[in-house]
C-alpha positions as CSV (number, residue, x, y, z in Angstrom):
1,X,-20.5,10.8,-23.9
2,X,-18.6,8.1,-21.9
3,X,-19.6,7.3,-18.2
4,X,-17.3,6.1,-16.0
5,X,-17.4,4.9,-12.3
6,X,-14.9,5.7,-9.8
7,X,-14.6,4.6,-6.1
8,X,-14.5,7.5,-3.4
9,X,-14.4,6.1,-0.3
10,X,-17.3,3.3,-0.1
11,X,-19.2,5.1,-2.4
12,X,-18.7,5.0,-6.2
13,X,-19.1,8.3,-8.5
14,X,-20.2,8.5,-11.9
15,X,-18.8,10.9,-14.4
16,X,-19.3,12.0,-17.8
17,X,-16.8,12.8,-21.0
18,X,-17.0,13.8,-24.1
19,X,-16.2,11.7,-26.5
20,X,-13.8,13.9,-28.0
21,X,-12.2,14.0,-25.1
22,X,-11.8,11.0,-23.5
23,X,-8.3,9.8,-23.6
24,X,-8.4,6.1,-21.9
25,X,-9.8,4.4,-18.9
26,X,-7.0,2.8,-17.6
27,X,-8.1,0.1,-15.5
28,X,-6.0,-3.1,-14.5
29,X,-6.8,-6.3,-16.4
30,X,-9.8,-8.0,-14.7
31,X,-9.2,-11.7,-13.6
32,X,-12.3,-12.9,-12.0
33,X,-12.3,-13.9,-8.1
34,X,-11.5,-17.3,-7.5
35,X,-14.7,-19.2,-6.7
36,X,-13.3,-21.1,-3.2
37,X,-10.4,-19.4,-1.8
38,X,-10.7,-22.0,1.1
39,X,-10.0,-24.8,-1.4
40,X,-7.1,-23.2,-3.3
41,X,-5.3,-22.3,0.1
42,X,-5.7,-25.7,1.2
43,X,-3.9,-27.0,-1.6
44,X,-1.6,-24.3,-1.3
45,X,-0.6,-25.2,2.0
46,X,-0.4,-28.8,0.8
47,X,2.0,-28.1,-2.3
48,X,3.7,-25.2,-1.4
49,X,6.3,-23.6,-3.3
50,X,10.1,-25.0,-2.2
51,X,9.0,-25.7,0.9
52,X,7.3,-28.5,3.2
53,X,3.8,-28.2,3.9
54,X,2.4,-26.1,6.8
55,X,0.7,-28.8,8.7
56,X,4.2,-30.9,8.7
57,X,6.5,-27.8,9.3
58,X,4.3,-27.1,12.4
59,X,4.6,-30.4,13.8
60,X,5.8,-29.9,17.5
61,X,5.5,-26.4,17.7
62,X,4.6,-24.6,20.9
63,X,4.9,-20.3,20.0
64,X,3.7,-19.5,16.9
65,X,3.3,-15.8,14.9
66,X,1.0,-15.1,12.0
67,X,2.0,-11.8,10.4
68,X,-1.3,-10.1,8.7
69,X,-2.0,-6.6,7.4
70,X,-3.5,-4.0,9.1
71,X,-6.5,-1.7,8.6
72,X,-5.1,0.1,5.1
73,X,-4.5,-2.5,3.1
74,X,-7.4,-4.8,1.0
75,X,-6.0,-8.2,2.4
76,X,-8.8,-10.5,2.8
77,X,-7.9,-12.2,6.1
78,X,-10.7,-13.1,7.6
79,X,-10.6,-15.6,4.3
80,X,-7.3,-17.1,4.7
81,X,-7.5,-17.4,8.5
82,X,-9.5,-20.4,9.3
83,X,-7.8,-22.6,7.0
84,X,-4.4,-21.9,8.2
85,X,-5.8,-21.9,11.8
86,X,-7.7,-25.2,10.8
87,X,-4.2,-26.5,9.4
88,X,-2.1,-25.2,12.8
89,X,-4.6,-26.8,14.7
90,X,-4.4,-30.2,12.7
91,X,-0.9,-30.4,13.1
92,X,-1.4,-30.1,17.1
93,X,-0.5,-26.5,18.0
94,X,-2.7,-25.3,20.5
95,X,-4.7,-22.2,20.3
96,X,-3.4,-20.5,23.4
97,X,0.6,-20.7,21.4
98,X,-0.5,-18.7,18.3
99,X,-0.6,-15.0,18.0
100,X,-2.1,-12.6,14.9
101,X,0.2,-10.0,14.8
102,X,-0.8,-6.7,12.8
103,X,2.0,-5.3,10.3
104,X,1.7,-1.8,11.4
105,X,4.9,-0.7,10.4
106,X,4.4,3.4,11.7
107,X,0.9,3.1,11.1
108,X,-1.4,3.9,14.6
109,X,-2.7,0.3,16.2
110,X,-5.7,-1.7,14.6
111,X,-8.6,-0.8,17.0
112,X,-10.8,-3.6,18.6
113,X,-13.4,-3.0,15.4
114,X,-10.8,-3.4,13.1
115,X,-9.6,-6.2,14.2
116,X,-13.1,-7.8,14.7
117,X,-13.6,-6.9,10.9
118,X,-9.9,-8.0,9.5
119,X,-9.9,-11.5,11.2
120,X,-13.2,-12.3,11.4
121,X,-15.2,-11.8,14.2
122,X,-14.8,-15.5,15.6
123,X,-11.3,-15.3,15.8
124,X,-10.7,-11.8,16.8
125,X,-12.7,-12.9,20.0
126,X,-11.1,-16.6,20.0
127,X,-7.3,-15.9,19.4
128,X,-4.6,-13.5,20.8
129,X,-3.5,-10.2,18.3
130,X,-2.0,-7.6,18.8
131,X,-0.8,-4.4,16.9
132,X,3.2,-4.5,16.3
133,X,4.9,-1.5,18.4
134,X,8.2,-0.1,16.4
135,X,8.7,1.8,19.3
136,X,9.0,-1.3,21.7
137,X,12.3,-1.3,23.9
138,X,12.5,-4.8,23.8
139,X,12.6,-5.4,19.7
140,X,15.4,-8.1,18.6
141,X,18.2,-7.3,16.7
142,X,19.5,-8.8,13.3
143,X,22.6,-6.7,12.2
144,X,22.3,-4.4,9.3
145,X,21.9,-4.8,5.6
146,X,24.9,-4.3,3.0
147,X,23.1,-0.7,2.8
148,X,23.5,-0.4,6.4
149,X,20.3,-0.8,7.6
150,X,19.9,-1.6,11.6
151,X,17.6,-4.5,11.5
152,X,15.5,-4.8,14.6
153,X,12.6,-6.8,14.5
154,X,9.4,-7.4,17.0
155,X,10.7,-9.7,19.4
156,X,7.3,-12.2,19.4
157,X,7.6,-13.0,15.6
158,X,11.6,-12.9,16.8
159,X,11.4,-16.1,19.5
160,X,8.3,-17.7,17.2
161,X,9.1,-21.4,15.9
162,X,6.9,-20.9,13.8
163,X,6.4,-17.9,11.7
164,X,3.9,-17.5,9.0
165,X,3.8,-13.8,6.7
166,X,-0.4,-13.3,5.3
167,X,-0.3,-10.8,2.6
168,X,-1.1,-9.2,-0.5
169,X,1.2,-8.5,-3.8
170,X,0.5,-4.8,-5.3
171,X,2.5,-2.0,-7.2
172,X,4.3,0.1,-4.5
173,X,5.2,3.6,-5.7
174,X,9.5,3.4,-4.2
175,X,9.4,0.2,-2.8
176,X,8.6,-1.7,-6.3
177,X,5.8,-4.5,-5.1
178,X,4.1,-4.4,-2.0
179,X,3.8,-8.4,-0.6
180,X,6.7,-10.9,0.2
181,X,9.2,-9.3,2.2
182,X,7.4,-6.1,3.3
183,X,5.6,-7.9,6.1
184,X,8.7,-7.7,7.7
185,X,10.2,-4.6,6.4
186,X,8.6,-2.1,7.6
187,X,5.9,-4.7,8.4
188,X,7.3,-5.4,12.1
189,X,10.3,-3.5,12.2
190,X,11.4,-1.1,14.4
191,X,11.5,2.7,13.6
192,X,15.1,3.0,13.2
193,X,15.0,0.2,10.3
194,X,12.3,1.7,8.5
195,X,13.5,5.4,8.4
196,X,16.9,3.8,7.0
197,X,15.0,2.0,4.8
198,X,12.8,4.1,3.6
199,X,15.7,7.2,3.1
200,X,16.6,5.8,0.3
201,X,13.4,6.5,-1.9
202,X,15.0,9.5,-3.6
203,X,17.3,7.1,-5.6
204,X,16.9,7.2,-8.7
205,X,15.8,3.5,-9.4
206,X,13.7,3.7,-6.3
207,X,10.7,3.4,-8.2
208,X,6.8,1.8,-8.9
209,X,7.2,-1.7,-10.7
210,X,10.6,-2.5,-10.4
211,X,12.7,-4.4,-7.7
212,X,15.9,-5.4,-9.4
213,X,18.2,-2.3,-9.1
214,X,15.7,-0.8,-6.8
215,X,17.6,0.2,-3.3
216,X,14.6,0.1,-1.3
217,X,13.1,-3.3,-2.6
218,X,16.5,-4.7,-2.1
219,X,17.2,-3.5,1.3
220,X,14.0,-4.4,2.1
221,X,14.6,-8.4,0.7
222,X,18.4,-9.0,2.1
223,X,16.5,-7.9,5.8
224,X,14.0,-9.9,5.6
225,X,16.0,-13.0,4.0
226,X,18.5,-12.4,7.8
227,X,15.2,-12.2,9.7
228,X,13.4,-15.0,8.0
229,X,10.0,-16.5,7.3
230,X,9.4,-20.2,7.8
231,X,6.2,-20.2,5.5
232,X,4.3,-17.6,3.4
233,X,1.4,-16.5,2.3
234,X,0.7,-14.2,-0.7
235,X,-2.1,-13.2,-3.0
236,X,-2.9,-11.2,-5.9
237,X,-6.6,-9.3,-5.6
238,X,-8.7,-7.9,-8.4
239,X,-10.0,-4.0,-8.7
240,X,-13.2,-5.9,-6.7
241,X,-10.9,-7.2,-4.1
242,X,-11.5,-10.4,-4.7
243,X,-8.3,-12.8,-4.8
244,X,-7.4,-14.1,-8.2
245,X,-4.6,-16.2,-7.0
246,X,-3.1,-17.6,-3.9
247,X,0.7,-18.3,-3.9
248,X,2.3,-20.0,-0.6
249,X,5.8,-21.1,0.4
250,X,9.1,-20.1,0.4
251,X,9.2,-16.3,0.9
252,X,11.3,-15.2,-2.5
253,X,9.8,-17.4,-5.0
254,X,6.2,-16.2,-3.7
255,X,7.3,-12.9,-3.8
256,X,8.0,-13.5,-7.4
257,X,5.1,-15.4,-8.9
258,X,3.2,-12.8,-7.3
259,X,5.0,-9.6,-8.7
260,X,4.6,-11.8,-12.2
261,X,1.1,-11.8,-11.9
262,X,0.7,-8.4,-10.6
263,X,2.4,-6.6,-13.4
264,X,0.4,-8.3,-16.1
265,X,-3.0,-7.1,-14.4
266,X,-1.8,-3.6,-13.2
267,X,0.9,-2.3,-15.6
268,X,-1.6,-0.1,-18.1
269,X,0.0,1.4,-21.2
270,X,-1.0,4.9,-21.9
271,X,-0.7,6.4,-25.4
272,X,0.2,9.4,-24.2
273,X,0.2,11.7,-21.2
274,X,-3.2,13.2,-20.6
275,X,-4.0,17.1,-20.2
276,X,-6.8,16.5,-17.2
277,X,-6.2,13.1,-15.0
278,X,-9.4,12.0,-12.5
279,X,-7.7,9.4,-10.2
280,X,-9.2,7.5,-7.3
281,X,-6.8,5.8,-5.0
282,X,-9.5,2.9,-5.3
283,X,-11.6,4.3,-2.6
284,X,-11.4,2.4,1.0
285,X,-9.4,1.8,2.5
286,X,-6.5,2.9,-0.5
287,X,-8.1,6.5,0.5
288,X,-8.7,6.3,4.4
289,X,-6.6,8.7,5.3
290,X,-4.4,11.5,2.8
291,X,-1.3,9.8,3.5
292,X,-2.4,6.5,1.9
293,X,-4.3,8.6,-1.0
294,X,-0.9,10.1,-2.3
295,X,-0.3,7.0,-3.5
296,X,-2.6,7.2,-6.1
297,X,-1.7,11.1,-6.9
298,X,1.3,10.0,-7.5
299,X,1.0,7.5,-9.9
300,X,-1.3,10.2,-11.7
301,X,1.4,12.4,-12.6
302,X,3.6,9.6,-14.4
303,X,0.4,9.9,-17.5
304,X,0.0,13.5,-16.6
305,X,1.5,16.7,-18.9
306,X,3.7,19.4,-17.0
307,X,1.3,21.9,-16.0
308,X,-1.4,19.7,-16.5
309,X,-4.8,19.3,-14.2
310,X,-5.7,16.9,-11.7
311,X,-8.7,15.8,-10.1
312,X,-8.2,13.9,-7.1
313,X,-11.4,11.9,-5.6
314,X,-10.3,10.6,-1.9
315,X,-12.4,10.7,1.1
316,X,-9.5,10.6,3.7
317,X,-12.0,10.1,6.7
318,X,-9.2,10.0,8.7
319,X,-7.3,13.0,7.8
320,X,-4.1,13.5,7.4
321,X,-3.1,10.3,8.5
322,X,0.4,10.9,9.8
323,X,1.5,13.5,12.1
324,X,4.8,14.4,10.5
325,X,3.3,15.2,7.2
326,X,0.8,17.3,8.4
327,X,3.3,19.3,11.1
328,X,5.6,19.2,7.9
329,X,3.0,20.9,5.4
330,X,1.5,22.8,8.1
331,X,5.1,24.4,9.0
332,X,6.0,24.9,5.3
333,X,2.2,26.9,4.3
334,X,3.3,30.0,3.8
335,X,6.7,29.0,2.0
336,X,6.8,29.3,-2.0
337,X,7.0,25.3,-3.9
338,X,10.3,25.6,-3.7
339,X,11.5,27.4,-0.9
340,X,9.3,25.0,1.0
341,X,11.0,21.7,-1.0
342,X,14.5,22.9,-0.3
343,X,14.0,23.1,3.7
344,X,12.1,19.9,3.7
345,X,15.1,18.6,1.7
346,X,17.2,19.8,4.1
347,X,15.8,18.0,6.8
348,X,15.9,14.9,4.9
349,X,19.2,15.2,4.4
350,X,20.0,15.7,7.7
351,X,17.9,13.2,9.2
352,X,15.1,11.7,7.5
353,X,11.7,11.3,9.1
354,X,8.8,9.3,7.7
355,X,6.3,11.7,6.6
356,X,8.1,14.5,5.7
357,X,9.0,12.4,2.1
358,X,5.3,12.5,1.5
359,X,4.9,16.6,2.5
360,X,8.0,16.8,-0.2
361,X,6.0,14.8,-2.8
362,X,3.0,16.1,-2.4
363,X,4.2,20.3,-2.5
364,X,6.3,19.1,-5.5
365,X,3.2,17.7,-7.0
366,X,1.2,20.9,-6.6
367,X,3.8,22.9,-7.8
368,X,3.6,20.9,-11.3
369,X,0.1,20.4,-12.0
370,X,-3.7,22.2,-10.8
371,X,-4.6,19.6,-8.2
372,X,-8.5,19.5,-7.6
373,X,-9.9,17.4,-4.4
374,X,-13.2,15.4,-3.1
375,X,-12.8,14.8,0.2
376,X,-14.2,14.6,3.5
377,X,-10.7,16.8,4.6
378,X,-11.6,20.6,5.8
379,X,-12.0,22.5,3.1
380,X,-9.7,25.5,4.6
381,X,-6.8,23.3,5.4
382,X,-6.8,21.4,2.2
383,X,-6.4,24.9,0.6
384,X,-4.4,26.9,3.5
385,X,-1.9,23.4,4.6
386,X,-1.9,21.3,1.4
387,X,-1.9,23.2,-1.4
388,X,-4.9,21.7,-3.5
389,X,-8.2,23.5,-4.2
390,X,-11.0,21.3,-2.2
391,X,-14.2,20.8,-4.8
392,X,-17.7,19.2,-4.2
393,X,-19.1,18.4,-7.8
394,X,-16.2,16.7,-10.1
395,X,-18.5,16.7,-12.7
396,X,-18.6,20.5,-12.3
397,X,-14.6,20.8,-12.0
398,X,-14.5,18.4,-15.3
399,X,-17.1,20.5,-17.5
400,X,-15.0,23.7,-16.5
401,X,-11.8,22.1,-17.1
402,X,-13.0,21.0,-20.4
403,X,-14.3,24.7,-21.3
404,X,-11.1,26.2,-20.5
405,X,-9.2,23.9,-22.9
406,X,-12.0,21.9,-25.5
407,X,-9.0,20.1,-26.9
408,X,-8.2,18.6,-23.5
409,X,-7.4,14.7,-23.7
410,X,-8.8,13.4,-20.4
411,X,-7.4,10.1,-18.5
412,X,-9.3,8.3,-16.1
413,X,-7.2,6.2,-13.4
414,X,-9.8,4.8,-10.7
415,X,-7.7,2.7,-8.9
416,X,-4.8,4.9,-8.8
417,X,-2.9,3.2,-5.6
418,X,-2.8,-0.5,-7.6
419,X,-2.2,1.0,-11.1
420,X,0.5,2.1,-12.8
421,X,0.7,3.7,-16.2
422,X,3.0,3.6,-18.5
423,X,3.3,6.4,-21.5
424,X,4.0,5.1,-24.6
């Protein structure tokens, strides 16, 4: 038998497989944590990548924005914070002209616990932050992209002197890379730009691990190239969250040491696609909510046969996660696969939404493969609304799958929202 762990939420769960059976663990490449990441930012921010250090470039400055992630992504902040804070400080900005401000994109507002946890207690008390609003009447307008894409941007990081992007480089499954210009796009955007944006994820080169060609990447790049960043910040984690590597500077050329990196620790190769997948989006907070956890579905059925089984292990402690998508599958429950895809489609088409995409992916997934789910979800909805049959023991689910088909080759993928694999 092999055992393998996989995350679920902050727990971890341990299967079994026949030997016979197992197809591949397919795990990114493991780079261990680096030791000091106060160290290695300081001499980041020292020798930064073509551009002038932070503590000189901040020299004189009165207003200045620190974009960071919010509440579902891994980003380490509460490490990176007090030495750029210390280096601000340094280079005489006082603490009353600098604002954290929360990449929210469409996601809700970081709560007051959140926040405390992100930053760092100390400085969630000590320094202004606030959630970015891409409803706000008052955001700041940049033109549009040669795609046409409205740009309009959150007006503090707009009239900033100083504006810093904090974030972390993964495999996003249209978008390309997550990191480097995303802080902006949908980062602090306004909804308008990131519905444009994002409408263009049905293209065909809109896809996981790729930017050159790739519309939305692009878009997303030329935007924030007109908005600007004067100085940024991006790292590369391991499966254990820890950062590997810190890469500061000029916005593109971080972008691109980091999407370097990233693809030689996350790209897996497959030898071929697996009859039963068990995929974890990487458990929290890649699974706090079933919007987020698609992610990792997703990349399951690129190593998964037509027809094939999937066993999803997400805890989703906040639902649904987006009120679109569930209104969206709620309104299409009683619609056959693809009745239901052509009048989401539709909609699309006629104006697309943010959360309907993911009700379209996620009744197209169903409609391909057996989906199987741990969660904390209601057990009725998750079979009545979204499609997948809700399960308590995945050992059980496995050992049934297994006796239903013995010659099964099973694939594990237990961080399924960072990984990507590849079929050979």
């Amino acid at each position: 038998m092999t055992k393998v762990s996989i995350p679920y939420g902050s727990q971890v769960i341990q299967l079994e497989i026949p030997d016979d059976n197992f197809l591949m663990n397919a795990i990114p490449k493991e780079i261990p944590g680096i030791p000091n990441p106060s160290i290695e930012l300081e001499k980041s921010l020292e020798k930064p990548i073509k551009t002038r250090p932070l503590r000189e470039l901040a020299k004189g400055k009165r207003k200045v924005v620190i974009v960071v992630d919010d509440a579902t992504r891994p980003l380490p902040s509460h490490l990176l914070l007090p030495t750029i804070l210390n280096e601000l400080q340094n280079a005489g900005v006082r603490q009353d002209g600098i604002t954290i401000l929360f990449a929210t994109g469409l996601h809700r507002p970081v709560t007051e616990e959140e926040a405390k946890r992100l930053l760092g207690e100390d400085i969630a008390e000590r320094y202004r932050w606030l959630s970015h609003n891409a409803d706000a009447e008052d955001l700041v307008y940049y033109g549009e992209t040669k795609r046409g894409t409205p740009i309009y941007i959150n007006r503090l990081y707009a009239e900033a002197d100083l504006r810093i992007l904090v974030g972390d480089v993964t495999l996003h499954y249209y978008a390309g890379f997550g990191g480097g210009g995303k802080s902006i796009l949908p980062g602090i955007s306004g909804r308008e730009t990131i519905i444009r944006n994002h409408s263009m994820l049905f293209q065909p080169n809109a896809r996981p691990g790729i930017c050159e060609g790739n519309p939305v990447c692009e878009d997303i790049s030329e935007a924030a190239k007109k908005v600007g960043a004067d100085f940024v910040i991006n790292v590369v984690l391991n499966t254990r969250k820890e950062i590997v590597r810190i890469f500061a500077g000029e916005l593109e050329d971080v972008f691109k040491k980091g999407i370097e990196l990233v693809r030689r620790m996350y790209i897996v190769d497959v030898p071929q696609k697996a009859d039963i997948t068990i995929v974890s989006p990487g458990g929290h907070p890649f699974d706090i909510n079933l919007y987020q956890s698609h992610k990792g579905l997703f990349f399951a059925e690129q190593a998964t046969r037509d027809n094939g089984s999937i066993i999803l292990l997400a805890a989703c402690p906040e639902g649904a996660g987006n009120k679109l998508f569930e209104d969206s599958m709620r309104a299409t429950k009683n619609l056959a696969p693809d009745a239901a895809m052509k009048m989401l489609m539709d909609e699309l088409c006629r104006s697309f939404s943010v959360g309907i995409h993911k009700a379209y992916y996620l009744i197209r997934a169903t409609s391909r493969y057996s989906i199987f789910i741990k969660t904390e979800m209601d057990s009725r909805e998750i079979s009545e609304i979204y499609r997948m049959t809700p399960i308590s023991d995945p050992q059980a689910t496995l050992d049934e799958l297994l006796r239903r088909n013995p010659e099964a080759k099973v694939l594990v993928l237990p961080y399924g929202n960072e990984t990507l694999p590849i079929v050979k």
